[in-house]
C-alpha positions as CSV (number, residue, x, y, z in Angstrom):
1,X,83.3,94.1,107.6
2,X,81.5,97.0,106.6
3,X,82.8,98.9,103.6
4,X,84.7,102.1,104.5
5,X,85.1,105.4,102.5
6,X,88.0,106.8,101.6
7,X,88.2,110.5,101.4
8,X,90.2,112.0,98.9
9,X,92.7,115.1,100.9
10,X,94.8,118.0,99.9
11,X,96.8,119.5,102.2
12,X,99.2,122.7,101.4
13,X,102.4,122.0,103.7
14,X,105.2,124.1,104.1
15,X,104.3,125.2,100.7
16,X,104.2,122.2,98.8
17,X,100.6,120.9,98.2
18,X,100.4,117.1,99.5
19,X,98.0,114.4,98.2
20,X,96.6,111.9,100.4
21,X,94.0,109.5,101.8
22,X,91.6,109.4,104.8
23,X,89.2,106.4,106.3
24,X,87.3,105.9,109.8
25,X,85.8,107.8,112.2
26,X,86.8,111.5,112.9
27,X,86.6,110.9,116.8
28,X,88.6,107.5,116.7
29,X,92.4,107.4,117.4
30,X,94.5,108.6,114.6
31,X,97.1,106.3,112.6
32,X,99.1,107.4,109.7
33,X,100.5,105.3,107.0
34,X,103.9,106.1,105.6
35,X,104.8,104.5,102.1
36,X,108.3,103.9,101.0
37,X,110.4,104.7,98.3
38,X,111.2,103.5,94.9
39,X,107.3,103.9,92.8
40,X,105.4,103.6,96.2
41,X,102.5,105.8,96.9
42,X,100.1,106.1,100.0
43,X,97.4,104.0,97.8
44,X,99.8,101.0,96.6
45,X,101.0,100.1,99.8
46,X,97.9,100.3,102.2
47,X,95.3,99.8,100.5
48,X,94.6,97.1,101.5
49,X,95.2,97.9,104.7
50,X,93.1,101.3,104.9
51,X,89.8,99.5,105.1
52,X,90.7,96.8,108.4
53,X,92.5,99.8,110.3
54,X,90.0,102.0,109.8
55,X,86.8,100.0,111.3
56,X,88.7,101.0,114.8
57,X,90.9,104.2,113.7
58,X,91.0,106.9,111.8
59,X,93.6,106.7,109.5
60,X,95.3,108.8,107.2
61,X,98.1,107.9,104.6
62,X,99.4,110.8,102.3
63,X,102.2,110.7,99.3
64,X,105.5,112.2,100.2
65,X,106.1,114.8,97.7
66,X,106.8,113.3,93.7
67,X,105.5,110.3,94.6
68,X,101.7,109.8,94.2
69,X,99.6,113.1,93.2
70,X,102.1,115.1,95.5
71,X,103.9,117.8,94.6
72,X,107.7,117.8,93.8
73,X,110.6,118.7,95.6
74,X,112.6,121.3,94.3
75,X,115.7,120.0,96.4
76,X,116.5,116.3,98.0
77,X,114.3,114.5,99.7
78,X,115.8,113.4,103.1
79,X,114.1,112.3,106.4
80,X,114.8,115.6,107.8
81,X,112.5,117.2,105.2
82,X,110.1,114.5,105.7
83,X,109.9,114.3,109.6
84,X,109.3,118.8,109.1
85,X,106.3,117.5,106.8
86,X,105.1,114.7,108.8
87,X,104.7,117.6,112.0
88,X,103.1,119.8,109.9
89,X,100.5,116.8,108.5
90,X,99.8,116.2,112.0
91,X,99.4,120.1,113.3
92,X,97.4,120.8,109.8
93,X,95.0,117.7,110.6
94,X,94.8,118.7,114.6
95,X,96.2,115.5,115.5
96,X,98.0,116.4,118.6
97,X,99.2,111.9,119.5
98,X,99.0,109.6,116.7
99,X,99.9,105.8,116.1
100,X,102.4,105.8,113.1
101,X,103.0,102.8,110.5
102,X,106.0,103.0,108.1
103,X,107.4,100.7,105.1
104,X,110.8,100.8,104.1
105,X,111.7,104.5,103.8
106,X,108.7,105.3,105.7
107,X,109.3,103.4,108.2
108,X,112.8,105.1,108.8
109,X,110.6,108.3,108.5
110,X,108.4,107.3,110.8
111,X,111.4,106.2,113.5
112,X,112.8,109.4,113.2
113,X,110.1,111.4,113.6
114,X,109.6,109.1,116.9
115,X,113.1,110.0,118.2
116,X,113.0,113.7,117.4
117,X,108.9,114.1,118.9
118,X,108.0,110.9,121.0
119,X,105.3,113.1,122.8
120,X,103.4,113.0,119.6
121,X,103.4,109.0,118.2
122,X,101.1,106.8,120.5
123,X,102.5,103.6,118.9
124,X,105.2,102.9,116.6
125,X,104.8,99.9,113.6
126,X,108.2,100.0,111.7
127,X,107.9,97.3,108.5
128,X,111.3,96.3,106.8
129,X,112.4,99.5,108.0
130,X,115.3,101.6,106.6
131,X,117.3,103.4,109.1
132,X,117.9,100.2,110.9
133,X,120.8,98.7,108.7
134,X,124.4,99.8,108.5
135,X,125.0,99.9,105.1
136,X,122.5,98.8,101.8
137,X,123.1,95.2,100.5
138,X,126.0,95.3,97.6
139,X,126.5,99.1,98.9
140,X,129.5,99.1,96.7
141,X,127.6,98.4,93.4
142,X,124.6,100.1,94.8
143,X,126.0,103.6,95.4
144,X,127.7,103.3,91.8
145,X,124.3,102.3,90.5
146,X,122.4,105.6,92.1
147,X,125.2,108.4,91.6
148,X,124.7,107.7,87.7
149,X,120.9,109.3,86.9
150,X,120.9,108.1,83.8
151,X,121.4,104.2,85.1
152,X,118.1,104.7,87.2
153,X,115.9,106.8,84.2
154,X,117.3,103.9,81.8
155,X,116.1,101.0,84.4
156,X,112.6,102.9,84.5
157,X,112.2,103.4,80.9
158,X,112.6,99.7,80.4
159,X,110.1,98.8,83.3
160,X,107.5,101.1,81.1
161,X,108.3,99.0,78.3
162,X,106.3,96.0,79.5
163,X,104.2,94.4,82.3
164,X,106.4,91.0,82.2
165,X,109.4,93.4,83.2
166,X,107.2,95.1,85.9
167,X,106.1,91.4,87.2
168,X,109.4,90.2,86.8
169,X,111.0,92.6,88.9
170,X,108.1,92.5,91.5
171,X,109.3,88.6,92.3
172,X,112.6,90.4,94.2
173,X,110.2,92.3,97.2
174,X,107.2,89.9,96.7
175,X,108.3,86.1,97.6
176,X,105.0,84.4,98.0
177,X,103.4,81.9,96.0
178,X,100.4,84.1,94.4
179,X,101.4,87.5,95.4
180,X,103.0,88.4,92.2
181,X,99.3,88.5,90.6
182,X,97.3,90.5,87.5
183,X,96.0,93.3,89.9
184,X,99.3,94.5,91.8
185,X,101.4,94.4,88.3
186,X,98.8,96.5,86.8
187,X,98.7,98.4,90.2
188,X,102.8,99.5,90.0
189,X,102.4,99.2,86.0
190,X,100.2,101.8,85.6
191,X,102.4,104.1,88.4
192,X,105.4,103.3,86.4
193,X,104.2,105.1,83.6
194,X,103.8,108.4,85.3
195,X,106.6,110.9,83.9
196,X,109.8,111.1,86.3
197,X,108.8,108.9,88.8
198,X,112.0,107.8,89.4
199,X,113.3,111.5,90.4
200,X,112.5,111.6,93.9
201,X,113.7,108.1,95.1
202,X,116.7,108.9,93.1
203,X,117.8,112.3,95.0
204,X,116.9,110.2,98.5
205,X,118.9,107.5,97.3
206,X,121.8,110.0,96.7
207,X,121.9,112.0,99.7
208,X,121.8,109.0,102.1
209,X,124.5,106.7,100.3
210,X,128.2,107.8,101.5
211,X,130.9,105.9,100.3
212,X,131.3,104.5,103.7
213,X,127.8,103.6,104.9
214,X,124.7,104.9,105.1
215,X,123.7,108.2,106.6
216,X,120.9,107.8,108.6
217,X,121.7,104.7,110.6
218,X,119.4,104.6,113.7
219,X,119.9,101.2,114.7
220,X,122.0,102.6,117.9
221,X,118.9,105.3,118.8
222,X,116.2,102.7,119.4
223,X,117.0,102.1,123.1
224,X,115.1,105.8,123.4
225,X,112.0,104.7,122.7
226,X,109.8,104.0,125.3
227,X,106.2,104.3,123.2
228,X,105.4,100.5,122.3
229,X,107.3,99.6,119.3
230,X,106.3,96.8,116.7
231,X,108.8,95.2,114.2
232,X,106.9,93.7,111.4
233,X,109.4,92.2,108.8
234,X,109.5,89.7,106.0
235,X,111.3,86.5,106.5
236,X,113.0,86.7,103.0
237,X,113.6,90.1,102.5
238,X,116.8,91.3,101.0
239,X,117.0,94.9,100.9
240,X,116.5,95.2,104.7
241,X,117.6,91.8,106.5
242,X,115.7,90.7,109.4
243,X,118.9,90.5,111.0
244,X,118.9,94.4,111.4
245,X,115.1,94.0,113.2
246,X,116.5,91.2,115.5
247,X,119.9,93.6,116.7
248,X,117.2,96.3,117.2
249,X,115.2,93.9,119.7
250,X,118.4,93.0,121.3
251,X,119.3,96.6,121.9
252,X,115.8,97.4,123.2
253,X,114.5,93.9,124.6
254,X,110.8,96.3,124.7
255,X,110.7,96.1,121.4
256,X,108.4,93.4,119.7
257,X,109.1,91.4,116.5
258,X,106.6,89.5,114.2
259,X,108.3,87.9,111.5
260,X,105.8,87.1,108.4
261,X,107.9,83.9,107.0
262,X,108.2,83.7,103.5
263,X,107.7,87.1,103.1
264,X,109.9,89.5,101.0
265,X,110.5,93.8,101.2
266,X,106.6,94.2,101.2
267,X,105.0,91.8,103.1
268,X,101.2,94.1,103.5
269,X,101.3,93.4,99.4
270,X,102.6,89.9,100.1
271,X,100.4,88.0,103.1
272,X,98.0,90.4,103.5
273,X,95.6,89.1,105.5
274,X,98.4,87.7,108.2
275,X,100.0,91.4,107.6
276,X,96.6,92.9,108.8
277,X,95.9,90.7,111.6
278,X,99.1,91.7,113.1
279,X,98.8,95.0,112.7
280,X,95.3,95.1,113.9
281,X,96.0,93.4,116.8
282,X,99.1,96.0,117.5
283,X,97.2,99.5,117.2
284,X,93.7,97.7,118.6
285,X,96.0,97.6,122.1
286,X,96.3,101.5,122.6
287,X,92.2,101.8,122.3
């Protein structure tokens, strides 16, 4: 494989100024990369998978705003707020169809940007997507945890305190032997230590936790899909259960599921070569 360029982009979107990547062709079909929450950023989740996508696509992964080199939000982040920016990526860029990939809280992004504008997503790649489960593991505890800042600045100070914390707590969303290695602690280390990093994942967290459930819950929407749909999802992950993928193939029997076994939250940081083949093979359909 030849070695592809990434392009450094900065895009000024409904008036906040976004920070993002860019690989492959300009004429190929377009792809964008959502990252999740928590200390994700456009560059820590794909990149690894910027450089096989884009031999065959043009693809383009930006931060959401206060993550990354973004810009900050000066009010929650939700899904609506990121679905408006998502449409005005795509509009900006003069992408009129595009296929979409999203992990985690991107890839609840990306679904509901599907729903609300199927005429402009090609194909659909949701990995150990949010917006597919009822209600967060330990919801309870968890909603207790995240309507208490200070609980969530005090768990990120202590993560800046040391890379054996930052590896430690890697081992939850990373399950296989090897992943946990020296380059992706010193990948999320070094993102750690960038001043409130915790703020936007915090104000997400807080608008989408009710003391019932959680708010955006799409799992009974996916029968309206009728773009081709991938489910890529981690056998071992617990903070989205592949039992809320396998109810989503059951409600939409279209729908495909690739379960990467032994796999945790992030399995394109986990297996990524088995990660990449799948998704390569997915988006390398609609050329």
């Amino acid at each position: 494989m030849s070695a592809i360029e990434m392009q450094d982009r900065w895009l000024d979107i409904d008036g906040l100024k976004l920070h993002g990547w860019q690989a492959g062709p300009e004429d190929a079909p377009v792809i964008f990369l959502l990252h999740g929450g928590g200390v994700d950023n456009a560059l820590l989740s794909w990149r690894l998978t910027i450089p096989v996508l884009a031999e065959t696509h043009r693809v383009v992964a930006f931060d959401w705003p206060g993550y990354g080199d973004s810009q900050a939000l000066d009010g929650a982040s939700t899904l609506e707020v990121y679905d408006r920016l998502l449409l005005g990526l795509m509009d900006a860029l003069g992408v009129a169809r595009a296929g979409l990939m999203g992990i985690s809280m991107g890839g609840a992004a990306g679904l509901l940007f599907a729903l609300n504008h199927p005429q402009r997503v090609e194909r659909l790649a949701l990995v150990d997507a949010y917006g597919l489960q009822r209600k967060a593991p330990f919801h309870t505890l968890s909603k207790w945890f995240v309507d208490i800042p200070a609980l969530t600045r005090w768990s990120y100070a202590w993560l800046r305190r040391s890379r054996w914390l930052t590896a430690w707590t890697l081992r939850s969303i990373l399950c296989r032997p090897g992943s946990v290695n020296d380059q992706i602690v010193d990948e999320v280390y070094q993102v750690i230590q960038k001043p409130g990093i915790w703020r936007a994942f915090q104000t997400f967290q807080q608008h989408e936790m009710t003391a019932s459930g959680l708010r955006s819950v799409y799992i009974d929407r996916v029968g309206e899909l009728r773009m081709p749909v991938l489910l890529i999802h981690g056998g071992k992950d617990s903070l989205v259960p592949l039992a809320s993928a396998q109810e989503a193939v059951r409600i939409n029997p279209a729908i495909r599921l690739e379960v990467l076994e032994g796999c945790g939250h992030w399995p394109q940081r986990d297996w990524p070569q088995e990660f990449n083949r799948v998704a390569g093979a997915f988006f390398g359909e609609g050329k």
